[in-house]
py3Dmol code that shows the C-alpha trace and the ligand (Angstrom):
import py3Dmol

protein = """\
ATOM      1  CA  UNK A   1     -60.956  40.514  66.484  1.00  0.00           C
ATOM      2  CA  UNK A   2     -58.901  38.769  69.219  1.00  0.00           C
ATOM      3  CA  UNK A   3     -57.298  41.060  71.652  1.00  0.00           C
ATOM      4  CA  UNK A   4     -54.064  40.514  73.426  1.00  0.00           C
ATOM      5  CA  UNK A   5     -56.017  41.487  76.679  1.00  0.00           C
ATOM      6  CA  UNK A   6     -58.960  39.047  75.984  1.00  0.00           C
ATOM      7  CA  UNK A   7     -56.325  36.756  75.409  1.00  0.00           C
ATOM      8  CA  UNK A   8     -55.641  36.506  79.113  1.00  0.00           C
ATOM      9  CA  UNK A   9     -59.042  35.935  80.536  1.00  0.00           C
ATOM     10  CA  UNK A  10     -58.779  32.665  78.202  1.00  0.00           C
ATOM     11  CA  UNK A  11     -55.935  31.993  80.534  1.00  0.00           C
ATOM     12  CA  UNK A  12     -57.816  31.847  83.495  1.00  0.00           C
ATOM     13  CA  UNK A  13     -60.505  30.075  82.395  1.00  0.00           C
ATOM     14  CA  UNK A  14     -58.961  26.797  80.453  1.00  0.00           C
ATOM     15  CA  UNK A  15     -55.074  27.889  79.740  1.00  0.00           C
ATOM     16  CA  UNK A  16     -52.097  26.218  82.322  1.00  0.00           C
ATOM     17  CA  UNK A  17     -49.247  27.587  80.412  1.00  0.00           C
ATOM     18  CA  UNK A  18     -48.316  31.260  80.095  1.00  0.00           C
ATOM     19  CA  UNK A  19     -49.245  33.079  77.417  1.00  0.00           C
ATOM     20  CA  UNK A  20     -46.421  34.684  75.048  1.00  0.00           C
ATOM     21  CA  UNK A  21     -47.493  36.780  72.008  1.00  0.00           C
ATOM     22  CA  UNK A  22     -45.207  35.927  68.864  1.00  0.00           C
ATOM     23  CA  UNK A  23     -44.634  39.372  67.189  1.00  0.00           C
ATOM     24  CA  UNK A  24     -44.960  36.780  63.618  1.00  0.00           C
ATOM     25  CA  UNK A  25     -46.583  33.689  62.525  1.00  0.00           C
ATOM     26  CA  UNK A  26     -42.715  32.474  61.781  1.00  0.00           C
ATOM     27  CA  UNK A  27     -41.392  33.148  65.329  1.00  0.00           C
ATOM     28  CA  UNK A  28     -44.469  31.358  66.437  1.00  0.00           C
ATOM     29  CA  UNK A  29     -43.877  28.793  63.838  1.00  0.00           C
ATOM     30  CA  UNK A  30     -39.780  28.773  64.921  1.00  0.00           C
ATOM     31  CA  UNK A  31     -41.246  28.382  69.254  1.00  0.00           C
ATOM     32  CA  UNK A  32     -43.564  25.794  68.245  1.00  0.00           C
ATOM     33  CA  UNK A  33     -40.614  23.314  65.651  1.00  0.00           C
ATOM     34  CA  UNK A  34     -38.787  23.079  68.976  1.00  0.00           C
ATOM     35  CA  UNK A  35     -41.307  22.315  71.174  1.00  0.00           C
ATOM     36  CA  UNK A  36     -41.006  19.985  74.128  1.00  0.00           C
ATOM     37  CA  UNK A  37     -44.077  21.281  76.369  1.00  0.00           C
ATOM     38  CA  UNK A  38     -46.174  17.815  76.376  1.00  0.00           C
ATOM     39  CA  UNK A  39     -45.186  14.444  75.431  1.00  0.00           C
ATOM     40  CA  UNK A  40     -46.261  13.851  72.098  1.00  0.00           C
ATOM     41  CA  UNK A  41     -42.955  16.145  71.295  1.00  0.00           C
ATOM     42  CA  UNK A  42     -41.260  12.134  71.980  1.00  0.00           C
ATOM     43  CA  UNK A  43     -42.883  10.560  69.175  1.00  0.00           C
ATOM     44  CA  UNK A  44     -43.713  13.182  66.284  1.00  0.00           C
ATOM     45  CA  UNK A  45     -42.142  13.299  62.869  1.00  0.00           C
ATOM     46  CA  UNK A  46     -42.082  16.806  62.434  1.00  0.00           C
ATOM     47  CA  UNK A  47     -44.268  19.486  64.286  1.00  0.00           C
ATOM     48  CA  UNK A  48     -47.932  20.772  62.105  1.00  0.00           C
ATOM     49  CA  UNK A  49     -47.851  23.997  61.639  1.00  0.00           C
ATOM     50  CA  UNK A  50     -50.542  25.730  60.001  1.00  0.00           C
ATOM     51  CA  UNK A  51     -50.700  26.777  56.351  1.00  0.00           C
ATOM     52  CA  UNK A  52     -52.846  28.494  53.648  1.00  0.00           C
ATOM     53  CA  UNK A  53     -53.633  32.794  53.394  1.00  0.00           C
ATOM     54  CA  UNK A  54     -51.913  34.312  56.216  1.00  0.00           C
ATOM     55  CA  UNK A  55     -55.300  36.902  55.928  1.00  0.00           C
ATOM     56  CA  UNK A  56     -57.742  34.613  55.357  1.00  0.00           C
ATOM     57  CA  UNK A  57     -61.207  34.705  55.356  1.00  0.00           C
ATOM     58  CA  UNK A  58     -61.815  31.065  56.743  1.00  0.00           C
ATOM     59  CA  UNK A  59     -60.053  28.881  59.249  1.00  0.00           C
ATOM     60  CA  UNK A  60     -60.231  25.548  59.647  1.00  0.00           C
ATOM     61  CA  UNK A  61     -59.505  24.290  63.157  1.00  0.00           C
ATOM     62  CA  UNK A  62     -58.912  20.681  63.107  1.00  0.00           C
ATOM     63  CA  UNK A  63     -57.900  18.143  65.872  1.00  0.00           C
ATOM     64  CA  UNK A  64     -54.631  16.791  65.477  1.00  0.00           C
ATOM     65  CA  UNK A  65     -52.692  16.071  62.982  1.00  0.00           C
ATOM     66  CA  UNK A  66     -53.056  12.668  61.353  1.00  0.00           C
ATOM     67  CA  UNK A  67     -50.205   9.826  59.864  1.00  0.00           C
ATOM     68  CA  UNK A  68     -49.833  11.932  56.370  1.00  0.00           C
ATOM     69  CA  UNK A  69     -49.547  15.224  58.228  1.00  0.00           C
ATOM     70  CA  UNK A  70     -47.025  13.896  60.712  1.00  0.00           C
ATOM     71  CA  UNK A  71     -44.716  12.774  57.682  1.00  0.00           C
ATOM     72  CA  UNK A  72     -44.816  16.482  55.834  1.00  0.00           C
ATOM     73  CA  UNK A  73     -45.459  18.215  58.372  1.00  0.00           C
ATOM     74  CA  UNK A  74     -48.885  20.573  57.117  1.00  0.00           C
ATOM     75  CA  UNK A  75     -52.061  20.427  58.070  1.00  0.00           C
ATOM     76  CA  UNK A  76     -55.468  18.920  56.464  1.00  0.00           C
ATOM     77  CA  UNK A  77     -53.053  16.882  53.498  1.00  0.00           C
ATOM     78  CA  UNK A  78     -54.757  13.668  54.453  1.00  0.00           C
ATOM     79  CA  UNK A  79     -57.246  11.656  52.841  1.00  0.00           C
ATOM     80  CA  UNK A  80     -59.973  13.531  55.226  1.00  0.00           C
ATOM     81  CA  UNK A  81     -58.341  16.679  54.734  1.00  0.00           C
ATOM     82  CA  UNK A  82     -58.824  16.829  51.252  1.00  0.00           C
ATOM     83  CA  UNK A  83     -62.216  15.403  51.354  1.00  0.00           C
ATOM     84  CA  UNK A  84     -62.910  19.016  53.324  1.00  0.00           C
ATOM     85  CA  UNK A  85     -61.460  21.289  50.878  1.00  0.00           C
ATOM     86  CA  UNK A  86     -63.388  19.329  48.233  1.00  0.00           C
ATOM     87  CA  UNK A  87     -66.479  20.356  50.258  1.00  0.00           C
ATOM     88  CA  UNK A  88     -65.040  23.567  50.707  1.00  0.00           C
ATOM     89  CA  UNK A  89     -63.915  24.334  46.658  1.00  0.00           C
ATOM     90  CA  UNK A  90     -67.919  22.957  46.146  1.00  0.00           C
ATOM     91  CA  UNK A  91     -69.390  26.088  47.677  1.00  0.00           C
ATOM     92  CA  UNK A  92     -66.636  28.369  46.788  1.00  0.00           C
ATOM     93  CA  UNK A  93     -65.189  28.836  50.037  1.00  0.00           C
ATOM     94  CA  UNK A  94     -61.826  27.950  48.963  1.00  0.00           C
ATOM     95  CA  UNK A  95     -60.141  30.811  47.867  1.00  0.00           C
ATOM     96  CA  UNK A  96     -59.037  32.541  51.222  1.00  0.00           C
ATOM     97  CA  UNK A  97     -58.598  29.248  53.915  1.00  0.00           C
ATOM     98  CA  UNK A  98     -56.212  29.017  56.455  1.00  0.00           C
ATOM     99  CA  UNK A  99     -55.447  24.921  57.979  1.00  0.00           C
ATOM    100  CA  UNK A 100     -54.508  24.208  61.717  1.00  0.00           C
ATOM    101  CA  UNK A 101     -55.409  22.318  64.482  1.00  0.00           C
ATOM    102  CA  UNK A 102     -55.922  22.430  68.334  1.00  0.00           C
ATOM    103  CA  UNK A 103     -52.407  20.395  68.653  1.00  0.00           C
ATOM    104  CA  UNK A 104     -49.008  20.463  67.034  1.00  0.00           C
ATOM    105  CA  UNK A 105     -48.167  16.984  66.780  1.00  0.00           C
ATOM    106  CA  UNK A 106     -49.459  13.894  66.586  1.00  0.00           C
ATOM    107  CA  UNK A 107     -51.137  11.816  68.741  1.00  0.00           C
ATOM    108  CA  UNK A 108     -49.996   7.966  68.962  1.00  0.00           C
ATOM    109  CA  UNK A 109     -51.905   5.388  66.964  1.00  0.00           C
ATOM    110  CA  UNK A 110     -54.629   8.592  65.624  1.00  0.00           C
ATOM    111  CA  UNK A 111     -55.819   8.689  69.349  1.00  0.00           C
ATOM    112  CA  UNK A 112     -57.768  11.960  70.566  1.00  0.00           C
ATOM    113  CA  UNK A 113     -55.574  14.343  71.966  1.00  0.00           C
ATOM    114  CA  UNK A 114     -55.759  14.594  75.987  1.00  0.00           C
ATOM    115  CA  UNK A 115     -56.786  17.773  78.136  1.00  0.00           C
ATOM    116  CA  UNK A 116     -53.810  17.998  79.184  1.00  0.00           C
ATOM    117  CA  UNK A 117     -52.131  18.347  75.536  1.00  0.00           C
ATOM    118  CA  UNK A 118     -54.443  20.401  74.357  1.00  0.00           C
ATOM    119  CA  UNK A 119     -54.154  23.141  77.442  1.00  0.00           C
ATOM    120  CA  UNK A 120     -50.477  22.672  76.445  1.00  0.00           C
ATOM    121  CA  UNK A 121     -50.914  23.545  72.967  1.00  0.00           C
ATOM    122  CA  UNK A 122     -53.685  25.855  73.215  1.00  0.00           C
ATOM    123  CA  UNK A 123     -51.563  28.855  73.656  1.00  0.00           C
ATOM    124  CA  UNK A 124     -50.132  28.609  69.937  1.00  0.00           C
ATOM    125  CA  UNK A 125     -53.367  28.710  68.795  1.00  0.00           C
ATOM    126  CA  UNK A 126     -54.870  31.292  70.592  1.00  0.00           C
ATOM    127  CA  UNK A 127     -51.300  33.460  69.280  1.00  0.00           C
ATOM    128  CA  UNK A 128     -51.837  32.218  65.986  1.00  0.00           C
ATOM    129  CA  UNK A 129     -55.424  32.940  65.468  1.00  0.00           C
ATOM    130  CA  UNK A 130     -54.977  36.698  66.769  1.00  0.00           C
ATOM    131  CA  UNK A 131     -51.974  36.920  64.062  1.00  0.00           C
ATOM    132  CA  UNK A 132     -54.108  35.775  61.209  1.00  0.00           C
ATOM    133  CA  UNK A 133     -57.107  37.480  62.444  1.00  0.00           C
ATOM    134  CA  UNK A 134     -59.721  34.663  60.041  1.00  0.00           C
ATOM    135  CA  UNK A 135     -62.694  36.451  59.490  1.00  0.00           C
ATOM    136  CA  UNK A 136     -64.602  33.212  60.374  1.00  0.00           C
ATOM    137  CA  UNK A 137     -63.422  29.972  61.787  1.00  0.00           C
ATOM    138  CA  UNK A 138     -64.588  26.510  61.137  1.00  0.00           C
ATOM    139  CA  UNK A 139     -64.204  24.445  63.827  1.00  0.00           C
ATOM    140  CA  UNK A 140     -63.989  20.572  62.498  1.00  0.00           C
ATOM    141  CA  UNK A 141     -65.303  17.739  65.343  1.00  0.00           C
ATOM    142  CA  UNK A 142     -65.986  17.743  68.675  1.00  0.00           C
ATOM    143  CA  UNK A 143     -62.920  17.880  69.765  1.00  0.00           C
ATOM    144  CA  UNK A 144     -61.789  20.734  68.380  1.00  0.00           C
ATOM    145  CA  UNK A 145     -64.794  22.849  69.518  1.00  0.00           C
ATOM    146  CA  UNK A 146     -64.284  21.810  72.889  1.00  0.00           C
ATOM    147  CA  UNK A 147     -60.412  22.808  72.595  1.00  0.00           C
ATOM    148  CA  UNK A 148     -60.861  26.135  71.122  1.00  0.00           C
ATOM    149  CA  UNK A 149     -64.065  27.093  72.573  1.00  0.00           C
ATOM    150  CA  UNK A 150     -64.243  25.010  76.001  1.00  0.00           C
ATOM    151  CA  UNK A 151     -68.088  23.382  74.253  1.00  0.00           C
ATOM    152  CA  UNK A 152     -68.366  20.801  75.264  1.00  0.00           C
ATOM    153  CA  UNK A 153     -71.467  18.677  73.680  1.00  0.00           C
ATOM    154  CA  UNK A 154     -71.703  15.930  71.461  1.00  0.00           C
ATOM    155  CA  UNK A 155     -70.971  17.444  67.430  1.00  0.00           C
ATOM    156  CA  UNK A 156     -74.218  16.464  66.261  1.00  0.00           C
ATOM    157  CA  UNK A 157     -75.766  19.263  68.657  1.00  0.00           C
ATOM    158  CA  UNK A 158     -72.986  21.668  67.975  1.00  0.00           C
ATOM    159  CA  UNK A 159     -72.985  21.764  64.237  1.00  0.00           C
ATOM    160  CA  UNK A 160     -74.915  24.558  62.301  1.00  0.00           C
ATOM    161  CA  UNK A 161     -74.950  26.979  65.270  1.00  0.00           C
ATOM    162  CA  UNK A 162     -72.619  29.860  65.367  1.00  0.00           C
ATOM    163  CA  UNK A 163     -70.705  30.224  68.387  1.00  0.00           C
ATOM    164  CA  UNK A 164     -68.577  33.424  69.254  1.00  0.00           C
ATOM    165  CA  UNK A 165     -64.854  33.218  70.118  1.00  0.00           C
ATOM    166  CA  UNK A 166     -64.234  36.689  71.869  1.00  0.00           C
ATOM    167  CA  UNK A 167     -66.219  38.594  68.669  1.00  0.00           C
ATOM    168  CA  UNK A 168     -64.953  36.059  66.288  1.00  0.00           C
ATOM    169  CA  UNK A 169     -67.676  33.719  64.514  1.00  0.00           C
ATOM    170  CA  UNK A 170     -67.281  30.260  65.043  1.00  0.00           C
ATOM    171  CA  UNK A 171     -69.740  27.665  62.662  1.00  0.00           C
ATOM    172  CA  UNK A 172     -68.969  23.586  64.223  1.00  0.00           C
ATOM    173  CA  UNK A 173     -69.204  21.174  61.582  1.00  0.00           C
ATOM    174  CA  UNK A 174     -68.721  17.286  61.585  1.00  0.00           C
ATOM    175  CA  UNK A 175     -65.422  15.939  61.528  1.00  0.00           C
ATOM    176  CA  UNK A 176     -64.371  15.491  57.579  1.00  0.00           C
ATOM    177  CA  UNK A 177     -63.293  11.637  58.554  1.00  0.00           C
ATOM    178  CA  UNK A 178     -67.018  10.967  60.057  1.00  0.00           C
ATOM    179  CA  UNK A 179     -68.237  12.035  56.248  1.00  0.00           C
ATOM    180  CA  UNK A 180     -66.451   9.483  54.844  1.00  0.00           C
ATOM    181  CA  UNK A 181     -67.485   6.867  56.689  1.00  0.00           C
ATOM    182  CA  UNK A 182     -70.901   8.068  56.382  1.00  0.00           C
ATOM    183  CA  UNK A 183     -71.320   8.624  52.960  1.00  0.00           C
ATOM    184  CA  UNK A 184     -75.233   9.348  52.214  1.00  0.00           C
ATOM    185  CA  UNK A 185     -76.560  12.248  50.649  1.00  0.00           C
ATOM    186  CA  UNK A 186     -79.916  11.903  51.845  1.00  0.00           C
ATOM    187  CA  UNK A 187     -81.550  14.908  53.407  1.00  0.00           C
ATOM    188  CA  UNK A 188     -80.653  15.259  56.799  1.00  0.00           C
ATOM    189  CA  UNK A 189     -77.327  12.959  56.614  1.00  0.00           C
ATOM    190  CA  UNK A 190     -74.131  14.545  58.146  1.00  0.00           C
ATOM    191  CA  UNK A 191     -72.711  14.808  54.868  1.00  0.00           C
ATOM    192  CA  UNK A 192     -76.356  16.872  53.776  1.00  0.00           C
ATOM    193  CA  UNK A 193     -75.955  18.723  57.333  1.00  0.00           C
ATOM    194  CA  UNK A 194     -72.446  19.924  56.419  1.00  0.00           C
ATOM    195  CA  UNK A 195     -73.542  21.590  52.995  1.00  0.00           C
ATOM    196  CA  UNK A 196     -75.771  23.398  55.065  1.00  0.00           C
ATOM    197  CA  UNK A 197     -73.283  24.188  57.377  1.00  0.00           C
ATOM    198  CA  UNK A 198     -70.994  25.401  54.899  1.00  0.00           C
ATOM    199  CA  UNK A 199     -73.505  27.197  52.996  1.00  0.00           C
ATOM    200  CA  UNK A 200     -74.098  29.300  55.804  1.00  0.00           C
ATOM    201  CA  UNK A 201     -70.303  30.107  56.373  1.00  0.00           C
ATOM    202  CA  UNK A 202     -70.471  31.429  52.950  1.00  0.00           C
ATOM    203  CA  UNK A 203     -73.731  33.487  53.714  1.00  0.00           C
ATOM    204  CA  UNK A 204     -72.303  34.873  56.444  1.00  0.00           C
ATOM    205  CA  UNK A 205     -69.138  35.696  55.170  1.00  0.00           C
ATOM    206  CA  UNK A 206     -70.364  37.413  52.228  1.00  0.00           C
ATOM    207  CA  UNK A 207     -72.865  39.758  54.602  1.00  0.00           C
ATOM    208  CA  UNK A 208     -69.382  40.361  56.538  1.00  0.00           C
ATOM    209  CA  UNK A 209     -67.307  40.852  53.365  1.00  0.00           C
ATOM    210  CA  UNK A 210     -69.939  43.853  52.836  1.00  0.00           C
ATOM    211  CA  UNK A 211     -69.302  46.144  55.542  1.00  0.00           C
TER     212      UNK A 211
END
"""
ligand_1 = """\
8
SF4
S -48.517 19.124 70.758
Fe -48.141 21.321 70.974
S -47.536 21.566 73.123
Fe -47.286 19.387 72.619
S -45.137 19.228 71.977
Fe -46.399 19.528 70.128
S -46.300 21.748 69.759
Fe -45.656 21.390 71.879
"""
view = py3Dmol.view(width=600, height=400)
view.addModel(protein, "pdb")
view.setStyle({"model": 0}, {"cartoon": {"style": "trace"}})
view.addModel(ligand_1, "xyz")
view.setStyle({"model": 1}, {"stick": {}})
view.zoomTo()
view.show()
């Protein structure tokens, strides 16, 4: 589980703003709508907030939100986004998911988001994360392993090992956009990987739904 008091020592390590704990996912939701803490509040549609069970068992941590989720403002609705929760419904991980991503708003032109947005951010997710308490979170690219989890190492040497985010299970997986553009099924191809990947979420979650 995260801890309010754990919650701080991520503040020393990789946090620059202070920390405030939301007493609900709405008044989180309401702070974050009116946000103006980096730039990329100049150019958004609306601000992403996250969506799906508000007790989930899974979360999916993405990287930013993309042109479709800019326009309705929801996370994962894009063309990559529901390529996942295909993936997802395909080893019946589907039924308990919570969406978000390491940043709020979008990015210009799809770019990665910069350090310095995502230390802005990061403090929303942290809060939201400890409100939601995911059983296990799925952390989707790069990116947004090195955002929530400070990893930083190329995806294809991240994926398929579990990392621990203050007693929290964290699996990496491939970025769902990389999948489509690499469409194989051979053994050993990302897309192959990230059944394996997924299959051991579900593995692990059912050992945890157990106890
Ligand atoms: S990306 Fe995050 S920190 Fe930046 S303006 Fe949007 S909600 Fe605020």
């Amino acid at each position: 589980m995260i801890e309010q008091t754990q919650l701080f020592d991520c503040q020393s390590k990789n946090l620059t703003q202070k920390l405030t704990f939301y007493s609900s996912l709405e008044k989180l939701n309401r702070a974050c709508s009116n946000c103006d803490r980096c730039s990329l509040s100049q150019k958004r549609q609306q601000v992403v907030i996250g969506r799906g069970d508000l007790q989930p068992d899974i979360a999916i941590v993405g990287e930013s939100p993309g042109k479709q989720e800019d326009k309705t403002g929801q996370p994962f609705v894009g063309e990559s986004g529901m390529f996942l929760l295909k993936m997802l419904k395909a080893v019946q991980l589907d039924s308990s998911v919570y969406f978000t991503n390491i940043i709020r708003c979008r990015p210009p032109d799809n770019r990665k988001p910069s350090a310095e947005e995502i230390k802005a951010c990061k403090p929303y997710l942290i809060d939201e994360l400890r409100l939601i308490e995911p059983k296990i979170i799925i952390c989707a690219g790069a990116t947004a392993v090195a955002g929530l989890t400070g990893k930083r190492e190329s995806i294809t040497s991240l994926r398929g090992k579990w990392l621990d985010l203050e007693g929290t299970a964290v699996m990496p997986i491939f970025h769902p956009a990389y999948l489509l553009r690499n469409p194989s099924l051979e053994k050993d191809s990302p897309k192959w990987q990230t059944w394996q990947d997924l299959i051991a979420v579900k593995l692990r979650l059912e050992q945890t739904l157990k106890f």
